[in-house]
N, C-alpha and C positions, 0 to 999 in steps of 0.2 A: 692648826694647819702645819704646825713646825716638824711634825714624824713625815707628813707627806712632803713637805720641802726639801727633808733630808733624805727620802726616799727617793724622789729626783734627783736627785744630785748621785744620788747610788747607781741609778739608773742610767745616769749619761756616763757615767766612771764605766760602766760594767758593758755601756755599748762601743765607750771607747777602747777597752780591751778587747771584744770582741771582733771587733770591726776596726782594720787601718783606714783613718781619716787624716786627709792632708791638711784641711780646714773643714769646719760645718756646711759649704756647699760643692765641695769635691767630692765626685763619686768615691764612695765607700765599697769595697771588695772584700767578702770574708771568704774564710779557705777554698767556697765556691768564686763564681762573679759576678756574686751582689745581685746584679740585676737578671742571673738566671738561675733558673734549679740546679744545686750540686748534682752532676751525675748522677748519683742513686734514688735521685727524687726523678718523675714522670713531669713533664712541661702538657698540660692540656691544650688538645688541639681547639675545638669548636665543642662550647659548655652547653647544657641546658636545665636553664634555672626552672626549677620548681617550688610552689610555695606549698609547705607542708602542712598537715594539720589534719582535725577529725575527719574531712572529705578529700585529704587523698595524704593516706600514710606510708608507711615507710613497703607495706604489703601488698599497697595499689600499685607503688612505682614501680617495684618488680614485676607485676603484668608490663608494664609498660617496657621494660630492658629488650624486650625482642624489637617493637617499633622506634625506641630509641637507637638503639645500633643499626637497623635499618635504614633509618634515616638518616647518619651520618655520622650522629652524638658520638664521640670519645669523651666525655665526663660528664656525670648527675652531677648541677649544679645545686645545692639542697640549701635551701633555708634553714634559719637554727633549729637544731634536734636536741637543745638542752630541756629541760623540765621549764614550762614556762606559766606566767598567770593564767588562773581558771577561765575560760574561753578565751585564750589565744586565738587572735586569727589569724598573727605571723610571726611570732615566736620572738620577737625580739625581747621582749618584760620576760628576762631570768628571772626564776626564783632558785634555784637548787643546780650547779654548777655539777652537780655529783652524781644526777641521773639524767640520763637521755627521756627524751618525753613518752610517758606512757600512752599519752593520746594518739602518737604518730604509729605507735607499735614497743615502744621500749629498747634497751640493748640487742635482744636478741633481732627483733625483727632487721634492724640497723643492719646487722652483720650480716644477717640473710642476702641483704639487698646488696652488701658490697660483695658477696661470693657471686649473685647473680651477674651483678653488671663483670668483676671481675673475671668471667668465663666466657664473655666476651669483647676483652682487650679493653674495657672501658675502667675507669676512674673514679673517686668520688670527691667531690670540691663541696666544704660545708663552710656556709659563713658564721662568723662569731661576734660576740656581743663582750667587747672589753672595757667600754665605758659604762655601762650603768647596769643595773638590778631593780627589778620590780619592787613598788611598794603593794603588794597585793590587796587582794577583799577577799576573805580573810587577813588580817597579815601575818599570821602562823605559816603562811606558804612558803613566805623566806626565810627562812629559821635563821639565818644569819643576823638580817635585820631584828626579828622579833629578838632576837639574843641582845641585843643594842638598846632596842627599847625598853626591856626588863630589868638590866645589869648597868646600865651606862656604859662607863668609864672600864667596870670590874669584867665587861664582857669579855670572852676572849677574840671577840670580831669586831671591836672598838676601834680598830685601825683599818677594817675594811672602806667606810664608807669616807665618803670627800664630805665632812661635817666636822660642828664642833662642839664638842660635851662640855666644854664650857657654862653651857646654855640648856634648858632644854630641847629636844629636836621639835622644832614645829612639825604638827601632823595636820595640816588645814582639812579636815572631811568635813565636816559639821554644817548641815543646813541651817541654820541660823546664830547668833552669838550664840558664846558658851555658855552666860545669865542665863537665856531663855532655855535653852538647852537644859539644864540643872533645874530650874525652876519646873519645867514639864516632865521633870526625872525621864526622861530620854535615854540619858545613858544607865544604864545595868549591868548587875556585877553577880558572874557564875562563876561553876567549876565546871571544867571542860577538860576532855583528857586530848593536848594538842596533837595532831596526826606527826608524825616522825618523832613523837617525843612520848610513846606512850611508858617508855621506862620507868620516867617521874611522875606517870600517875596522872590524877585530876591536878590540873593548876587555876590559878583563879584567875579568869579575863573583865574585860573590859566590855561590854558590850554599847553599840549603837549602832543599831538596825542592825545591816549585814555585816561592819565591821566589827573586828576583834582587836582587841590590846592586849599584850600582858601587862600585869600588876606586878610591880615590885614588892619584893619578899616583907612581910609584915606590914604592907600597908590593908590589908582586905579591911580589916576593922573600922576603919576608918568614916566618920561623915564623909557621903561621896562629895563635895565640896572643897574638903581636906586630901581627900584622895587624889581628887585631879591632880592637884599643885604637889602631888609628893611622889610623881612618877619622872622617870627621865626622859619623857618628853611633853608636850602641851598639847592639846586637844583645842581646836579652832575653828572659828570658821570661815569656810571655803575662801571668801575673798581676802581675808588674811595674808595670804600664802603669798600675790605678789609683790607684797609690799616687804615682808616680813620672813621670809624662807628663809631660812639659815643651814640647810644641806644643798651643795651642787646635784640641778635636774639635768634632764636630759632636755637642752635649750630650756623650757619652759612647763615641760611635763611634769608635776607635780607628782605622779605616778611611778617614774623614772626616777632614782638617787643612782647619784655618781659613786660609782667606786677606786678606790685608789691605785689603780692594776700596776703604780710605778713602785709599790712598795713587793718587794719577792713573794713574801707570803702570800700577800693577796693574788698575786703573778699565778703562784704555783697552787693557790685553792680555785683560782676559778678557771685555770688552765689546765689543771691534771688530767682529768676525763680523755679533754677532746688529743691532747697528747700521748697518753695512753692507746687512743686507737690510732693516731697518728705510727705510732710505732710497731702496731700489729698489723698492720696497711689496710686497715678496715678505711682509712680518711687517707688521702694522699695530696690533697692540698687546701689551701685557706683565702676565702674573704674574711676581710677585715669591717666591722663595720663602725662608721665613723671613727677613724683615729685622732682627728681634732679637738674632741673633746677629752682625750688625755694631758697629763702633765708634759707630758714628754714625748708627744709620738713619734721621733725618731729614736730614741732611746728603748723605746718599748717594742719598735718594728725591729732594730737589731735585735733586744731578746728574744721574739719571738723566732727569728730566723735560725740565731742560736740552738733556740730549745729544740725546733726542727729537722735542725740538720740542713737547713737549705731547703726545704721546701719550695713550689711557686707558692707564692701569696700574692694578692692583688689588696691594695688599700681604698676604701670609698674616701676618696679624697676629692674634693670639689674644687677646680682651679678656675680660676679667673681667667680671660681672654688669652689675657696677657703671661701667663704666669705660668711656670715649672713644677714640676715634682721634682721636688729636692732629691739632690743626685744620691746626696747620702744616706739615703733611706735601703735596705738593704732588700728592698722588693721587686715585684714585678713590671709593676704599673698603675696604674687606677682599674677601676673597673668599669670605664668606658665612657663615663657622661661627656670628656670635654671630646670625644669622638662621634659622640652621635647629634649633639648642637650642630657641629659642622657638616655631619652627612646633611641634614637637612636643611642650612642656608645656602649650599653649592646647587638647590632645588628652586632657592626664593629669587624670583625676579627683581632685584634692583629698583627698576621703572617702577613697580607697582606700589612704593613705600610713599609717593606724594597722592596717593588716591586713598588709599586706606586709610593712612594716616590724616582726610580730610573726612573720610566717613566716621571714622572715631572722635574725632573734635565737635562734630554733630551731632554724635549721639551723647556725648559724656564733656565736653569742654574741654578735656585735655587736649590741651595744644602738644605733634607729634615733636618736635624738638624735648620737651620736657620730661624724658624718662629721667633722667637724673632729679627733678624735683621732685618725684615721685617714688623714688629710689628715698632720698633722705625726709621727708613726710614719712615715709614708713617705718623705717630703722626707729625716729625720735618715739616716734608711736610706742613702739616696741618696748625703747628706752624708757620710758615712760610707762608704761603699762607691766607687760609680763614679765619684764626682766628687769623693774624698778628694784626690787631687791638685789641683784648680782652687782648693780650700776652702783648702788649707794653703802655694797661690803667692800668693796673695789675701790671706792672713794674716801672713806673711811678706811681701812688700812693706809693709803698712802696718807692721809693725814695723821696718824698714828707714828708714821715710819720719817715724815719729817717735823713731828715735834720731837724727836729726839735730839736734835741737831740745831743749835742757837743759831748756825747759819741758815737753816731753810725755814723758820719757827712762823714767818712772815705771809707763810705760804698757806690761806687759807682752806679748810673745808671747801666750800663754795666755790672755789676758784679751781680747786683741785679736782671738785667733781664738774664744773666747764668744762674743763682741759678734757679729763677722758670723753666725755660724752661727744666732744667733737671730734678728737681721734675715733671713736668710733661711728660715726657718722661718714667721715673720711674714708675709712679703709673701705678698700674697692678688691678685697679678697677677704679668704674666711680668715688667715690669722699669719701673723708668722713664726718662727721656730727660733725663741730664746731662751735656750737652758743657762739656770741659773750658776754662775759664775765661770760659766765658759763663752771666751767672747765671739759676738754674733760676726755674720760671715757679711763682707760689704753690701749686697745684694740684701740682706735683710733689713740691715740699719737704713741701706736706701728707698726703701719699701715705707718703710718707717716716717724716715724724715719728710718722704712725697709726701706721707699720709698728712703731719703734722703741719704741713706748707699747708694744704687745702682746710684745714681745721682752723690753723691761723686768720683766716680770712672771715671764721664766725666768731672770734671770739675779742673782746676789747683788747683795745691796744695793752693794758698794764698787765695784761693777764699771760703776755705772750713772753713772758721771762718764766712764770708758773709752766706753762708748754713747755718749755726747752727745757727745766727742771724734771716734768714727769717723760719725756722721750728719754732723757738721759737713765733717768731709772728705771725702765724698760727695756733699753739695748743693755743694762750693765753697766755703764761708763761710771766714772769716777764721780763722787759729786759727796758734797760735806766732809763728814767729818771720814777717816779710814775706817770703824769702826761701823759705818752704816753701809758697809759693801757687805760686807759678812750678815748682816741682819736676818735671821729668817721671815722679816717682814719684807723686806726687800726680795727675794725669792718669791714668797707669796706673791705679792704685790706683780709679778713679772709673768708668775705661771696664768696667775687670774685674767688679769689682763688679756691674754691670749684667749682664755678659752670661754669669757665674755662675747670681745668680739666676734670669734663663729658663731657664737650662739645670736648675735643681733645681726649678726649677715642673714646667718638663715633665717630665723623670723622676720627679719624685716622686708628681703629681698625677693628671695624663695615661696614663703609662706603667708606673704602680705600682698607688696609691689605686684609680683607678678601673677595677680588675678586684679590689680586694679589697672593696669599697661593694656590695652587689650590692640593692641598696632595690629600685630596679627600673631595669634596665641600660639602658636608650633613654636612661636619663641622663647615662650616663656618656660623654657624647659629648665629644670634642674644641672645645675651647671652652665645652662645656657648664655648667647647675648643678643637680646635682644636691640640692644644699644645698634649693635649691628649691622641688623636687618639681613644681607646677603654677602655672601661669602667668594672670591673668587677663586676660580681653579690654579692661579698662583698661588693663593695665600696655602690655601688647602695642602698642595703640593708641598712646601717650605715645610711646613707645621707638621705632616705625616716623615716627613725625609728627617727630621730634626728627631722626633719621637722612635721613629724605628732606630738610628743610632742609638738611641741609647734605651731606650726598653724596647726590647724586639718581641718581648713574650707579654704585654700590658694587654688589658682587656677591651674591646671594644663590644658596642653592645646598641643595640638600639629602643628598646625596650624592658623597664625593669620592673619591680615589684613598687618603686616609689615614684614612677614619672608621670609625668603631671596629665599627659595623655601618652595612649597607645601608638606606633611607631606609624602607625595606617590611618591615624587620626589626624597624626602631624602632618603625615604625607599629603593628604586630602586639605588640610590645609595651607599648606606650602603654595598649592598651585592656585589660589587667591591672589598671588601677588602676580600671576601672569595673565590672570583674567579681573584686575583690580575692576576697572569700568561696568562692566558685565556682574561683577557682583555690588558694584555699589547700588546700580540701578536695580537689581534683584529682590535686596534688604527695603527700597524703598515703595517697589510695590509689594513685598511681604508688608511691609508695617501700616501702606493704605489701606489693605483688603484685610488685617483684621484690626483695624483703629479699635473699633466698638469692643472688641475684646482685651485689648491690651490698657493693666489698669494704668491710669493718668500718674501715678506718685514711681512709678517706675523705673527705677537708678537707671543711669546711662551709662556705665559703665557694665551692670549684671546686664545689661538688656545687649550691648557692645558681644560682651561674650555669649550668651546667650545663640543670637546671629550666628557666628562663628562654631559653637558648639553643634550645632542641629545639622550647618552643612558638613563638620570636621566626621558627625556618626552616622550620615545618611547612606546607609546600607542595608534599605529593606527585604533585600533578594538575596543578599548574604545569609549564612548560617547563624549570622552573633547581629541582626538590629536591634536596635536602641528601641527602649522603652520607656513609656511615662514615668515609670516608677524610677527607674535607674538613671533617667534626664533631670527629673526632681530635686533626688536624692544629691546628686553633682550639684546644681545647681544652688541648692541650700550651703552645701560644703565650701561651693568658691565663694559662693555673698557673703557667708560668716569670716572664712578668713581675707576677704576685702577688707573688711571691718570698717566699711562705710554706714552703714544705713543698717545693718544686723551681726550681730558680734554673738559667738560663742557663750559668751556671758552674759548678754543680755540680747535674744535672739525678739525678733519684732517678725512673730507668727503670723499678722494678718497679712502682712506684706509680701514675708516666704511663701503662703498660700496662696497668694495673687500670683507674685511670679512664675510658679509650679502651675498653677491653673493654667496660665498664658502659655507657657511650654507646652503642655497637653494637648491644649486646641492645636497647637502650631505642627505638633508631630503627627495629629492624628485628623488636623482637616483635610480634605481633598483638594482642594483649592492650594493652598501649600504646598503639598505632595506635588500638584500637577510641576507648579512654579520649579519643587525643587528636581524633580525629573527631566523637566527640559535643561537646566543648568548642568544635571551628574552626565546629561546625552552630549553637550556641548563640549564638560572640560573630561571627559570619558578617556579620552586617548593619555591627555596630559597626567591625571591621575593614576592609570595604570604604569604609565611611566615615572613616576616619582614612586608610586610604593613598590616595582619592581626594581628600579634602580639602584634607591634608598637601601634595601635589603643586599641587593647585591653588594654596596661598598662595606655592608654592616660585616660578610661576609667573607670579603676580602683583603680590604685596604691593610690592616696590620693587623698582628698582633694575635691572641688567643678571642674566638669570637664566641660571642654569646649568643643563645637563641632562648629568649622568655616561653614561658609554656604558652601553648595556643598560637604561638604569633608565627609558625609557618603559617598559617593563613592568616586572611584578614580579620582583624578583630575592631571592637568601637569600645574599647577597654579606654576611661578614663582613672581620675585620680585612686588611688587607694580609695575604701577598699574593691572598688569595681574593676582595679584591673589585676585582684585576688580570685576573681569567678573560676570555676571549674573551669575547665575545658571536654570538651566531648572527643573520647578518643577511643570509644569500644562500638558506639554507636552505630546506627545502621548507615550516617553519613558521618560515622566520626571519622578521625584521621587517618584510623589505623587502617580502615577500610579503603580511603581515597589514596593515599601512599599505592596503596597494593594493585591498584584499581591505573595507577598511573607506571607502576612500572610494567604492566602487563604489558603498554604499550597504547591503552587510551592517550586521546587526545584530551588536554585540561577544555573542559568546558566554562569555566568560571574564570574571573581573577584570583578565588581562593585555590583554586588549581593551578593555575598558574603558577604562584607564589611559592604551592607546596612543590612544586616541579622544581622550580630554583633553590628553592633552599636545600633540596636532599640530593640533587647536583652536585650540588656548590658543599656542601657539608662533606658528602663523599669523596669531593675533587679533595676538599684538606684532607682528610682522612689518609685519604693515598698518597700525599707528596707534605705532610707534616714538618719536614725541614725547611719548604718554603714558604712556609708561611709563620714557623715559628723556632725560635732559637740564634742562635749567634748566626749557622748559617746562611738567616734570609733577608734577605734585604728590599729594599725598597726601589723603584728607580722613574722619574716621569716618563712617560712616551710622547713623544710630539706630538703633535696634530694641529692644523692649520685652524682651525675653529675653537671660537670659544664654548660651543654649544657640546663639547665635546668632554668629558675628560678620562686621561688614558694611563695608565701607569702599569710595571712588570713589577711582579715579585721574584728576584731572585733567590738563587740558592748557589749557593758559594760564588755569588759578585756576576751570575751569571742569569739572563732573564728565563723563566723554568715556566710563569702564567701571567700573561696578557690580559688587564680589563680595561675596558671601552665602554663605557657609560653616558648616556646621552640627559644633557640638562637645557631644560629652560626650552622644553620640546615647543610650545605654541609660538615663540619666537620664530626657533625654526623654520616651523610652516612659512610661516609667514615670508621668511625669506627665501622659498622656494624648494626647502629640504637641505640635503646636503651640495649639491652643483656639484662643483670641481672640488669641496674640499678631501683630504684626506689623512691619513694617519701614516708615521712613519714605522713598523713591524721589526722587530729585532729580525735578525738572519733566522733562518732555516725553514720548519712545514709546521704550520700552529694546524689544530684540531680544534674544532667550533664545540667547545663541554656542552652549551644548550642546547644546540639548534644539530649540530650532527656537520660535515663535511668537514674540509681543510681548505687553507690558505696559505699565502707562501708571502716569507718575511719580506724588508722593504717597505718601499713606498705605496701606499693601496689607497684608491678610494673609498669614503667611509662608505657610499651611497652602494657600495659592493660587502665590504668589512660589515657595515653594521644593520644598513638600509633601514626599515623600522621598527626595530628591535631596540627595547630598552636598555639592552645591554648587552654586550658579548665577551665572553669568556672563552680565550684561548689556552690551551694547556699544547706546550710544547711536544713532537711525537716522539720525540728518544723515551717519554715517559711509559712507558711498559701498562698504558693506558689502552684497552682495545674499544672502540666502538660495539655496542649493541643497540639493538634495532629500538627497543625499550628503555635504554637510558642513554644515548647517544655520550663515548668517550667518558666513560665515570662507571667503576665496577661497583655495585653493590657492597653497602659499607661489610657484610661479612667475610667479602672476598680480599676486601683492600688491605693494604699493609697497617697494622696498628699504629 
């Protein structure tokens, strides 16, 4: 680990020349201003993410560039387009950083598609993958790797990956021990001539089954017995790996090896490609994807912005509640998750969190107060299970790093591996940012210290001097001898630490917790808090007005390729907590009328979400309803990663059977259906106003917005890989057809018209007035308005209110109170223009029950804007007519 410590340390020297830092959480400003595109880079307005692959390549998107720009899109958001493992379905598992993916179309087709979009005013945003590389099947796929495993040490990619040649590299594939394995002669030994390497001829591999190894030079002769043990890495099996792993995964992915991106080389071998087209403007901006799992990732986000030129970049950075993007970081923003938690708790009724959360204790015994025991339950799990190896290389270095010092010598193993396991249990965010031998910024150390205060409380009294020993050698601070600050164990020990803890936030939190929590599931979103519950249009306010100062160009986004449900799923389930009573009573005669069918061993928690799932996709009249197979399939995915009763690793099929069974009758009785249609006729109105609403803030509130494939309409898109599905957009009701069909001047007959109404509105509207809504320019500002049912805010453009939204929350309250009455909204000066709905109004003091009346939303765009009303898109030109 000691090249990559020194690597880091290279890395923050080379981001601090790059970048003027006043301290580690002082915005950071490079020749550009840090937190926006240098001038000669393009700031995207409104993205649209696509997930690429053999059913929709880089040749299909180009049909798509007419309906994209039509619609509003100023940039193809593109998933990775580097060369990825044999049936990729989303391109993250690099194998070959040196070619673009042939499956998508290759180089050429790439450039095709950026000439296309680029002929009309449009952009291309590709995400990238700088922590890990695929461990293939084959594993000749990654020739890097395979060059590791055949050479060691003598490789010339010996310093790419986050491992140690010390050892052999464990390779856990192996269906049974490696005894049995051997003794069944299972594995076999050929010559193969390997694909990219046919210069050298036949080489001799490895075989078992579909996988490949190479053989190190002179051993082929060998008893395979003797062979095993004289290759530079070890063959094992499968459950091996979490006890035993010895290369950094991706969290837990065995599949995934971490690469060392903080080292230059590796920097500029797995970066040349996409920066090469970066500078032919084939690419003109970048996601980042997870940067947490680097050594260094503000070190590495300076370089990258470097290499760039300034580029936008946006980081998938997952913040806690409470928590910042570090100022110093020389990017955009995130790419929108701690913005789309909050779109959808400013939807969740309050009042309805003691009814749910009593329907949930019924079905599952989780008492609602106990998210946080259920939060640490999980993590220990984790700790314990798939990342018992990271926990006990983690623990074992620092016991390493203080037996070298007669004054800390006392400080055992055991004690030492407490101390972490409760710091990581503790921290209530993915990690914090301490590069080694530059001291941390007060705000981290305090992060730190809260964390080690709640940690204190699990761990014995004698043990709490060993704590305060390993905090100190994680911020840096002084401690033994002078000689053990300089340590490159001490670095290790500091970077590891860091990028443990994300990885047991995520699997514990993310990946675990939040399919066993089931309070009310829209919460349990990626980045999410469900801790929670509901959001108020203060908090909301504060938190958008604080974020637009200081990243005015970050991403918001409501739906992505990794969220745990579709945007229209959440939304539907949001309005649960306004109809709490109404649904509890619902679930209970769903569960009498099919007792005889629902098996008796059936967890209460899967059966919790379950509930919830069936009402969150009930949209049999839509384009995209939910099917048995695709309810199953979900359903199997969350119970495994509950890891209550059916685990990944050891999955209990009669059970999964039962439950999928019980889901099937439930989607597909009549008696259900009847139940669940008089409920979708009851909260019908509230529903459309949360998924029209929701979309609209997605659309407006700040920053550069995102629009997932498919999701101008409504979709019942859950986890990965279900909310990968095609989209139908040539079809005789696809999208491309209803766009068309709506600007002619139809009236939307659906909700999925609806929505497609708003969003190419609303996309258009940015298209046209692009300064306000992104760059230094725009700004942020609340709007009054007397109700809470309400919430109102202007986007400025130069300090100046330029578009008015007015979004209506917590609609069945409402009613309930009469409507609007007397309330109303106070209107900046001059003549607004109604974008959706068509007419004008005049600034001032207004009645919503005039402003808004029963409209989910309204959107005003100020009339100096050189915006003309037509009869077919009321106030919003046609994105080919709009200013780029």
């Amino acid at each position: 680990m000691t090249d990559a410590v020194d690597a880091a340390v290279d890395s923050a020297d080379r981001a601090a020349s790059a970048v003027s830092v006043d301290s580690a959480e002082t915005p950071a400003y490079a020749p550009w201003s840090g937190h926006v595109p240098a001038p000669e880079h393009r700031t995207p307005v409104t993205t649209y993410r696509l997930q690429l692959g053999a059913d929709l390549t880089f040749a299909d998107v180009e049909e798509l560039v007419p309906y994209l720009s039509d619609l509003g899109v100023t940039d193809l958001y593109l998933s990775p387009v580097l060369a990825a493992a044999p049936g990729s379905t989303h391109g993250y598992d690099v194998v070959d950083h040196r070619r673009i993916s042939s499956v998508m179309g290759g180089r050429a087709r790439l450039e095709s598609l950026a000439a296309a979009a680029g002929a009309r005013g449009m952009g291309i945003v590709v995400d990238i993958v700088p922590n890990h590389m695929a461990v293939p099947t084959p594993g000749w796929h990654n020739l890097p790797l395979w060059s590791v495993l055949r050479e060691g040490p003598d490789s010339p990619y010996a310093a790419w990956f986050d491992l140690s040649l010390d050892e052999p590299i464990l390779m856990p594939i192996l269906g049974r021990r490696i005894g049995a394995v051997l003794a069944d002669e299972e594995l076999t030994l050929e010559q193969v001539v390997v694909p990219g390497q046919e210069e050298l001829g036949e080489q001799w591999v490895l075989r078992y089954y579909d996988h490949a190894f190479p053989v190190a030079q002179g051993t082929e002769a060998l008893p395979m017995h003797v062979l095993v043990e004289r290759q530079h890495y070890r063959l094992a099996y499968w459950k091996v790996g979490d006890e035993e792993i010895n290369y950094r995964r991706f969290f837990d992915v065995g599949t995934l090896a971490a690469i060392r991106v903080e080292n230059p080389d590796v920097f500029a071998g797995s970066h040349g490609l996409i920066l090469e087209l970066m500078g032919a403007g084939v690419i003109g901006a970048l996601r980042v994807d997870h940067p947490d799992g680097l050594a260094d990732p503000g070190g590495y986000l300076a370089q990258l912005a470097e290499a760039t030129g300034g580029s936008w970049i946006a980081a998938e950075k997952i913040l806690a509640p409470s928590e910042s993007l570090p100022t110093s970081w020389p990017v955009a923003g995130t790419t929108g998750y701690d913005a789309a938690w909050r779109i959808d708790q400013l939807q969740v009724d309050p009042a309805g969190a003691a009814r749910l959360g009593a329907l949930m204790q019924e079905l599952t015994g989780d008492a609602p107060v106990d998210y946080d025991r259920i939060v640490e339950e999980a993590k220990r799990e984790v700790i314990a299970g798939s990342l018992a190896a990271e926990v006990d290389r983690l623990a074992r270095i620092l016991d390493s790093l203080t037996s070298q010092d007669v004054r800390l010598r006392d400080h055992t193993l055991r004690d030492l591996r407490a101390c972490v396991v409760e710091l990581l249990v503790a921290a209530d965010q993915y990690r914090v940012y301490v590069v080694p031998g530059t001291p941390p910024g007060p705000e981290t150390a305090a992060v730190l210290h809260a964390d080690a205060e709640r940690a204190r409380q699990r761990l014995e009294p004698d043990q709490g001097e060993t704590l305060d020993l390993v905090v100190a050698i994680l911020l840096g601070e002084p401690v033994g001898s002078e000689g053990l600050s300089e340590s490159p164990e001490r670095a290790e020990a500091i970077i590891r630490f860091q990028q443990v803890c994300g990885a047991v936030t995520a699997k514990g939190v993310e990946d675990t917790a939040f399919y066993r929590w089931t309070h009310l599931t829209s919460l349990t979103e990626v980045g999410g808090n469900p801790a929670g519950f509901a959001l108020s249009a203060d908090e909301a306010h504060a938190w958008a007005d604080r974020v637009q100062n200081i990243w005015p160009d970050t991403m918001v986004t409501s739906t992505t390729h990794d969220t745990k449900r579709g945007e229209d799923v959440r939304a539907r389930l949001d309005v649960l907590a306004s109809y709490a009573d109404e649904w509890s009573d619902l679930v209970h005669r769903l569960r009498a009328m099919t007792a005889q069918e629902r098996p008796l061993d059936l967890d209460g928690r899967s059966e919790n979400l379950l509930w919830q799932t069936l009402w969150g996709t009930w949209a049999p009249e839509s384009a995209d309803p939910m099917d048995p197979e695709r309810l199953s399939a979900y359903l199997i995915k969350a119970s495994r990663e509950q890891k209550i009763w059916t685990t990944w690793t050891a999955p209990d099929l009669p059970r999964e059977q039962a439950l999928t069974d019980y889901a099937t009758h439930l989607l597909t009785n009549e008696e259900v259906s009847h139940e669940l249609e008089a409920f979708a006729t009851l909260t019908a109105k509230a529903v459309r106003t949360a998924i029209l609403a929701n979309k609209a803030l997605a659309l407006t509130w700040m920053g550069v917005s995102d629009i997932y494939q498919g999701s101008e309409t409504t979709r019942t898109s859950l986890v990965d890989p279900d909310n990968r599905r095609t989209v139908d957009y040539a079809g005789p009701g696809g999208l491309v057809n209803l766009l068309e069909r709506l600007d002619s001047g139809a009236t939307p007959r659906n909700l999925d018209e609806d929505k497609l109404l708003l969003t190419s509105r609303l996309a258009r509207l940015r298209a046209s007035r692009p300064d306000t809504f992104v760059g230094p320019r725009s700004g942020y500002r609340a709007i009054p308005v007397t109700t809470s049912f309400a919430f109102a805010y202007a986007r400025l453009l130069d300090e100046v209110p330029d578009v008015v939204v007015i979004v209506r929350r917590l609609s069945k309250r409402l009613e309930q109170l009469g409507g609007w009455r007397e309330e109303s909204v106070v209107l900046p000066e001059g003549t607004w223009e109604d974008v959706l709905h068509g007419g004008t109004v005049e600034g001032g003091n207004q009645p919503l029950a005039d402003v808004v009346a029963d409209a989910p939303v309204v959107v005003l765009a100020k009339v100096a804007s050189q915006i003309s009303p037509t009869e077919s898109a009321p106030l919003v030109q046609p994105a080919e007519e709009a200013a780029p």
